[in-house]
C-alpha positions as CSV (number, residue, x, y, z in Angstrom):
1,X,92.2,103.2,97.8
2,X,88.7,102.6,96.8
3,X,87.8,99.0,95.7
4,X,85.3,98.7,92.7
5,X,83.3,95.9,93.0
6,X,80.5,94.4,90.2
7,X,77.7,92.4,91.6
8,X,76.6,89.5,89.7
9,X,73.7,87.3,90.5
10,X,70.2,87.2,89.3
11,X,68.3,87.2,92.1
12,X,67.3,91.5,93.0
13,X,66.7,90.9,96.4
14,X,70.2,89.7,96.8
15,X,72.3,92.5,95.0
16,X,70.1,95.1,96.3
17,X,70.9,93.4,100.1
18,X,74.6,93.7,98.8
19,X,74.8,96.9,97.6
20,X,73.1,98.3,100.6
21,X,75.9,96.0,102.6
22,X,78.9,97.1,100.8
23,X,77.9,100.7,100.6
24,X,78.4,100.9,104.4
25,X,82.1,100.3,103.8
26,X,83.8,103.7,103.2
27,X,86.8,101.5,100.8
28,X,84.2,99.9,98.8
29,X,82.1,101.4,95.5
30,X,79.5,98.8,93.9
31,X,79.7,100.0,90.2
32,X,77.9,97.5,88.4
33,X,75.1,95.1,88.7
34,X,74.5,92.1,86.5
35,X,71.8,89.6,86.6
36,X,73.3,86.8,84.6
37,X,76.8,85.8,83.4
38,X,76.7,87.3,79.7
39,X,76.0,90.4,81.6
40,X,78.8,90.2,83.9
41,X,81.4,89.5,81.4
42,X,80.0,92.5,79.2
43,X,80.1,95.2,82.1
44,X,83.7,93.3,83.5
45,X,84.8,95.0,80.3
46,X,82.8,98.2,80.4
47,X,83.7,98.7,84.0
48,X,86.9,97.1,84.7
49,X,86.1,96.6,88.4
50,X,88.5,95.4,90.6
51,X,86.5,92.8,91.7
52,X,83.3,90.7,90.5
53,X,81.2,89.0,93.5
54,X,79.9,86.1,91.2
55,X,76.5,84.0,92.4
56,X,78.1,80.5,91.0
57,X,74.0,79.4,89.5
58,X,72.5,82.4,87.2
59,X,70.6,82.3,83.7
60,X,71.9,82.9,80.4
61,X,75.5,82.0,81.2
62,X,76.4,80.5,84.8
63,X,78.8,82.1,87.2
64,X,81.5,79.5,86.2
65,X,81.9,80.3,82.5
66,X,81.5,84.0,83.2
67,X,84.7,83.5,85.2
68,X,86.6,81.7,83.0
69,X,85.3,84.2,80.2
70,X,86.8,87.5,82.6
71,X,89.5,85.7,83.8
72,X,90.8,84.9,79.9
73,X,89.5,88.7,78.9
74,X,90.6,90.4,81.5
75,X,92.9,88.9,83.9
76,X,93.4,91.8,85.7
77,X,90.1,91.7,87.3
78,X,89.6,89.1,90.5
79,X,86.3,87.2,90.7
80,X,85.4,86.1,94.1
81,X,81.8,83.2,94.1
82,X,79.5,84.4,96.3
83,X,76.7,81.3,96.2
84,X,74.4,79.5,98.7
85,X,76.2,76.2,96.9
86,X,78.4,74.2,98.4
87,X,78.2,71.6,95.8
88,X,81.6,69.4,95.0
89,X,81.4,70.6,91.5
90,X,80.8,74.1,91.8
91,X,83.4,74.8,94.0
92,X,86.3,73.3,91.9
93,X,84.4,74.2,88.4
94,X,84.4,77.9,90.5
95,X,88.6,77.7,91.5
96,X,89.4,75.9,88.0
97,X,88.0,78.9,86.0
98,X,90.2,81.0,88.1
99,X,88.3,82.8,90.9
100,X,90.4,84.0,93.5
101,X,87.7,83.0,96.4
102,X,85.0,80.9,97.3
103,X,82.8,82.4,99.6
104,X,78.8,81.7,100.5
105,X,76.0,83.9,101.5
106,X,75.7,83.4,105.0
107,X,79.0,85.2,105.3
108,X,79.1,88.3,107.7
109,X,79.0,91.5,105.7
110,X,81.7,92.5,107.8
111,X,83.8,89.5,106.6
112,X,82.5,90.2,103.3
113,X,84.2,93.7,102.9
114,X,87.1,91.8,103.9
115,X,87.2,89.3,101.8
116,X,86.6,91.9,98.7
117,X,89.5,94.0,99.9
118,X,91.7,91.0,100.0
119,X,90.8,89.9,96.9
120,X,91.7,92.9,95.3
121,X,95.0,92.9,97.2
122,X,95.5,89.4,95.5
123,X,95.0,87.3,98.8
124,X,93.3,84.0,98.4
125,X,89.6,84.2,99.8
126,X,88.4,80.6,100.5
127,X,85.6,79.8,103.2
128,X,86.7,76.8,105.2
129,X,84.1,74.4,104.4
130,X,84.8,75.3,100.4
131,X,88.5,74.5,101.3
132,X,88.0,71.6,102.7
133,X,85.7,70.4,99.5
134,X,88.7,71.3,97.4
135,X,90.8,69.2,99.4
136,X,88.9,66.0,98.8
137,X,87.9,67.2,94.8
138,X,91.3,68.8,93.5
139,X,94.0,66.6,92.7
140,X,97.3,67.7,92.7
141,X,99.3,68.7,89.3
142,X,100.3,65.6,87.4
143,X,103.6,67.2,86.2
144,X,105.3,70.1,88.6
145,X,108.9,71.1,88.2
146,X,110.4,71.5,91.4
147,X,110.1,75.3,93.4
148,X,113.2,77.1,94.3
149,X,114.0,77.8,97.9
150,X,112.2,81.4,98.0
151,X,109.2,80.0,95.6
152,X,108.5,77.3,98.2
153,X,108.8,80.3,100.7
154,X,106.5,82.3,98.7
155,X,104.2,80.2,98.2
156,X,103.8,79.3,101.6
157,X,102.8,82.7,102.7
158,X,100.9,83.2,99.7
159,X,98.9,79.9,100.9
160,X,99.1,81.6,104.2
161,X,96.1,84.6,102.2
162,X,99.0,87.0,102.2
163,X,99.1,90.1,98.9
164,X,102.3,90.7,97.0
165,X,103.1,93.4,99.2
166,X,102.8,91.8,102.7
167,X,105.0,88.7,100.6
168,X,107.6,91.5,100.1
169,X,107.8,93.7,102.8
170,X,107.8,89.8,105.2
171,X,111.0,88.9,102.5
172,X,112.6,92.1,102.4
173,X,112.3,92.6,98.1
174,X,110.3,94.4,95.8
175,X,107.0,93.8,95.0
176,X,107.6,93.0,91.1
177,X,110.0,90.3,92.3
178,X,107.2,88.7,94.2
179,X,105.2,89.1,91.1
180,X,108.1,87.2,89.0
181,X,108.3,84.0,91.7
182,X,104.2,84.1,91.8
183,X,104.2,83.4,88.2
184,X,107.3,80.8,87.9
185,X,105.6,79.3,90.6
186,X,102.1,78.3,89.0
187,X,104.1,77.9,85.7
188,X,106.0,75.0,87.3
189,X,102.7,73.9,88.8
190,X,101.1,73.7,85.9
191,X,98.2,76.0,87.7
192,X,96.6,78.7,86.8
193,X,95.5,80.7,89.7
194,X,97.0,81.9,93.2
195,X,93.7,79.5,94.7
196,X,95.3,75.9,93.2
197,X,98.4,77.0,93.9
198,X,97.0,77.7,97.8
199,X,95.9,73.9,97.8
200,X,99.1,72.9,96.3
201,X,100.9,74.2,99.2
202,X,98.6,72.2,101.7
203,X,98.3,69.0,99.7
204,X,102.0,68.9,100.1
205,X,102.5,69.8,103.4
206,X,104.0,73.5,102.8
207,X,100.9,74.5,105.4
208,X,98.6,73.2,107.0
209,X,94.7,73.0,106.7
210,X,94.1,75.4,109.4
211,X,97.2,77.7,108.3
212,X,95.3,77.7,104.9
213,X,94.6,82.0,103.9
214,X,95.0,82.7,107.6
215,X,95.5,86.3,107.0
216,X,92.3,86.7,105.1
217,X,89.8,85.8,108.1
């Protein structure tokens, strides 16, 4: 299956150095460009890509409303930050608004594809030094109910960077049913992405820092 991807960042240079990237990648089809975040969240509507590699700093609108903006429009696309920012803020303000990665630009295109692919599979995509940020910045829910038995399991190898359907075929059930206990579990977290949700699980000791979306790198 093809992954359709939508490039957002204002620099030229850069999307045309990502297009060119990508397009070497036989599962991925860039679709869109945009060269600020109003642009973005009007072609993530046009286009429904599958995923939106988002620079985190543009004109106009900035990477981190555009996200919030899809992510409230249309859930159903994943937005992975692709910035040369490693700033405290950014990186949180990036997860908050519900991106499902963090990833910067000295990343290996070949790690890039990856990361795209997983994203779309609905893996966590978080470059270490980005997690480790968000382990110092993101404070854990203030009110969390407490997880069943196969939600703490679930989320464990969802922390892990593993999609629905590695969850399912690893717990013997259907994929909808992983769907259902992703979803009780960041309602009882009070979270609203599969990223917080991540960090939940290694602020509490589910995993650990280095177990942290394994799968995805």
């Amino acid at each position: 299956m093809t992954v359709r991807v939508l490039i957002a960042d204002d620099h030229g240079v850069v999307r045309q150095g990502l297009v060119m990237y990508l397009k070497l990648d036989p599962e991925i089809e860039v679709v869109g460009e945009a060269s600020n975040g109003e642009e973005a969240v009007s072609l993530a509507h046009d286009l429904k890509p599958d995923v939106v590699l988002m620079d985190v700093l543009m004109p106009v609108m900035d990477g981190i409303t555009a996200t919030e903006r899809i992510k409230a429009e249309v859930p159903e696309v994943e937005v992975v930050a692709l910035t040369s920012v490693l700033d405290d803020g950014a990186v949180t303000g990036a997860v908050r608004a519900g991106a499902m990665g963090y990833l910067l630009k000295n990343t290996r295109p070949q790690e890039l594809c990856r990361a795209i692919k997983g994203a779309a599979a609905g893996q966590v995509q978080l470059d270490p030094e980005a997690a480790a940020k968000l382990m110092r910045e993101m404070r854990a829910p203030e009110k969390s109910e407490t997880l069943t038995e196969r939600e703490a399991e679930v989320l464990r190898l969802l922390a892990r960077g593993k999609a629905n359907k590695q969850i399912a075929r690893e717990l013997y059930v259907e994929e909808k049913t992983v769907k259902a206990h992703v979803s009780a579990v960041l309602r009882k977290l009070s979270v609203s992405s599969r990223t917080q949700a991540a960090l939940y699980a290694v602020r509490t000791g589910l995993v650990s820092m280095d177990e942290l979306n394994e799968e995805s790198w």
